[in-house]
DOVO-676245 format. One record per residue: residue in three letters; y, z, x of N, C-alpha, C in turn. Coordinates in steps of 0.1 Angstrom, whole numbers, padded with zeros to 4 digits, always signed. Layout:
AlaYZXYZXYZX
...
end
This chain:
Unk-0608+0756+0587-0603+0751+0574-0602+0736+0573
Unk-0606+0730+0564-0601+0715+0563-0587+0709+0551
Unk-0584+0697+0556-0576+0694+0555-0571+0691+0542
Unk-0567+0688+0528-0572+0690+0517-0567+0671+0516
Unk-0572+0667+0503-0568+0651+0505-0559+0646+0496
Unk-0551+0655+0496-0535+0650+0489-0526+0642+0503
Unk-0521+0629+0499-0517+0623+0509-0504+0632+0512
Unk-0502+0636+0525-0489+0638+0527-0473+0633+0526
Unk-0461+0642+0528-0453+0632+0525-0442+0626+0533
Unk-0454+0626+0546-0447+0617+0557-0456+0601+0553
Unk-0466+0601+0548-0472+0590+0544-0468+0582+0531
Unk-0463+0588+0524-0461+0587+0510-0446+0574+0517
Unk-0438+0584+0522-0427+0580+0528-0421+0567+0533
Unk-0433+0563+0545-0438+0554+0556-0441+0545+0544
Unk-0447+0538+0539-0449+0532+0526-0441+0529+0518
Unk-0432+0538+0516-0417+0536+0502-0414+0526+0511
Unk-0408+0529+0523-0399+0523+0532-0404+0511+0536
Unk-0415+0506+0536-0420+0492+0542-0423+0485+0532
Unk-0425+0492+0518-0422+0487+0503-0407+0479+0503
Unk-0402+0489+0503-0386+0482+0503-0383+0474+0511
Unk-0385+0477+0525-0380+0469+0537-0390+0453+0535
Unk-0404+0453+0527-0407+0435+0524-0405+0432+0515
Unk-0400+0440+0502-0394+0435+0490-0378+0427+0498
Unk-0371+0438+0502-0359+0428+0506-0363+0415+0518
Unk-0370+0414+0526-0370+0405+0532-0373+0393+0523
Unk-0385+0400+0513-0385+0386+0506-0378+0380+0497
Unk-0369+0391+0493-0357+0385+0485-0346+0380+0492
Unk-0346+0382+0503-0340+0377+0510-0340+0361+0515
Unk-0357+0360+0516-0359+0345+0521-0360+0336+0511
Unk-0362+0339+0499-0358+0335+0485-0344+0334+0482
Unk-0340+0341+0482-0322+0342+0474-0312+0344+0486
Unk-0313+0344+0500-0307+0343+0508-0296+0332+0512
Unk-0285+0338+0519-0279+0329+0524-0287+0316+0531
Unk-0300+0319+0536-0307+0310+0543-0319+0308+0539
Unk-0321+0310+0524-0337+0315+0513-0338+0299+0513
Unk-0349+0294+0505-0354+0284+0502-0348+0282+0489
Unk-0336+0287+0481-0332+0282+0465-0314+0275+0476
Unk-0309+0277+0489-0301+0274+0494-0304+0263+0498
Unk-0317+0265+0509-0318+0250+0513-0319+0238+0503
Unk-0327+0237+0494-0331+0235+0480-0315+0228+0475
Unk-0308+0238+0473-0292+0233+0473-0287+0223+0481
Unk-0286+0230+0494-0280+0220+0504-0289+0208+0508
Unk-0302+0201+0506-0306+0192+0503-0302+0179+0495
Unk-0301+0191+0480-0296+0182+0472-0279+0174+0474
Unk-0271+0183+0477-0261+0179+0482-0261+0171+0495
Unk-0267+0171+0502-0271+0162+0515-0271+0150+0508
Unk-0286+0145+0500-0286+0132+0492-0277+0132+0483
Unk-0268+0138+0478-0257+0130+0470-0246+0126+0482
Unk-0243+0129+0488-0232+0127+0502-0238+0114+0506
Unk-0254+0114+0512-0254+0099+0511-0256+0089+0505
Unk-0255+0092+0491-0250+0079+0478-0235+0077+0482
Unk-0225+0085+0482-0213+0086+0488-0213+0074+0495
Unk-0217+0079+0507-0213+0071+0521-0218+0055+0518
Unk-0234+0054+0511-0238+0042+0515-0225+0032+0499
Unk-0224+0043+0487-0210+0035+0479-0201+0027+0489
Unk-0194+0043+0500-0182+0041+0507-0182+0028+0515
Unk-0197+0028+0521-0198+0016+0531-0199+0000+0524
Unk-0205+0003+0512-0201-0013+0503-0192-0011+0498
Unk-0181-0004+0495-0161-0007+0497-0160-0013+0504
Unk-0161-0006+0520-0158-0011+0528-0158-0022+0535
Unk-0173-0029+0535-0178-0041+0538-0168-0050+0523
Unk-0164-0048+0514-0158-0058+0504-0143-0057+0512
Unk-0138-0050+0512-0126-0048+0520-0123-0056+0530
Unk-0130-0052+0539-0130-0060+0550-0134-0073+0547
Unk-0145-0080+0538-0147-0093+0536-0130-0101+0528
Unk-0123-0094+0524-0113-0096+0515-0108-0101+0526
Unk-0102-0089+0537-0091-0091+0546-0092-0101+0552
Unk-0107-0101+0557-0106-0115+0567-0108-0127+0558
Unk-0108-0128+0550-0104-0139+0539-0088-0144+0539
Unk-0082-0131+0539-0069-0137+0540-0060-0138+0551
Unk-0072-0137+0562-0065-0136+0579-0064-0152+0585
Unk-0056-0153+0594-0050-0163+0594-0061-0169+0601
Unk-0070-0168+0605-0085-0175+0608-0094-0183+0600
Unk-0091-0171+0589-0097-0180+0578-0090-0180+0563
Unk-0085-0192+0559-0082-0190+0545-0088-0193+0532
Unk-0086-0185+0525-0095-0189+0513-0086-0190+0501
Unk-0085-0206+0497-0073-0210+0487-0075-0200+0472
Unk-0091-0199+0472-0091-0194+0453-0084-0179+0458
Unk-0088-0176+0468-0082-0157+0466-0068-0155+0470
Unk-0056-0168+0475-0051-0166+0479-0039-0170+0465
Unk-0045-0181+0457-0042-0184+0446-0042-0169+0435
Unk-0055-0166+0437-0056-0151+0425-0044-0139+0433
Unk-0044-0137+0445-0034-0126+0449-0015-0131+0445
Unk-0015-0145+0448-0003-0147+0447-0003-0145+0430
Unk-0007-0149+0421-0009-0146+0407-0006-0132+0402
Unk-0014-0125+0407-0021-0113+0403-0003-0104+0412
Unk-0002-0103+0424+0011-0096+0430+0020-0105+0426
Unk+0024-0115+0428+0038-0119+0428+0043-0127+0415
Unk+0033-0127+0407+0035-0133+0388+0035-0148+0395
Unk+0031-0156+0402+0032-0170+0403+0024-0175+0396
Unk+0034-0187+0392+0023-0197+0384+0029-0205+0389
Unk+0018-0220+0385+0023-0234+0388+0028-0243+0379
Unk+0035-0253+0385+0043-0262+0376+0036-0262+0362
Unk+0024-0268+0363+0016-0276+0351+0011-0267+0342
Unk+0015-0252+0343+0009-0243+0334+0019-0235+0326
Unk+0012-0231+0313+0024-0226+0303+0021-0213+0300
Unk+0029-0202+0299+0023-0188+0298+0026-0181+0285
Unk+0017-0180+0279+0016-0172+0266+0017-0160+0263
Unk+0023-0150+0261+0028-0135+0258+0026-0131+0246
end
């Protein structure tokens, strides 16, 4: 007798299952914790962190140019004139203050 040519449904089966099992992998490497729309993410936030840092580090370099401005190494009369002004309300003899 021969075999007739209706696929069986151990084959039918074997197929559903490897259907689904590369639909999920690929939804997975797509939309995954570790897919390409994450990295894609974490990239972007990568380059914003380093606008951050390279901001943070020109604060910092002003900062520090401030301080050692007013370290006893080096003085610098206009900034020392603007801080005494600016914190401690000093003014000088020859000047009249208007409110």
């Amino acid at each position: 007798m021969s075999r007739s040519s209706k696929p069986s449904i151990g084959s039918f089966t074997f197929f559903v299952v490897a259907f689904a099992l590369g639909a999920y992998f690929t939804f997975a490497a797509v939309q995954g914790d570790f897919g390409l729309f994450r990295r894609v993410e974490i990239q972007a936030e990568a380059e914003e962190l380093r606008l951050d840092l390279d901001r943070l580090n020109l604060e910092i370099a002003e900062i520090e140019n401030l301080t050692h401005r007013l370290s006893d190494d080096y003085l610098d009369l206009d900034l020392l004139d603007e801080q005494a002004r600016a914190v401690l309300g000093l003014l000088r003899a020859d000047e009249i203050v208007i409110q």
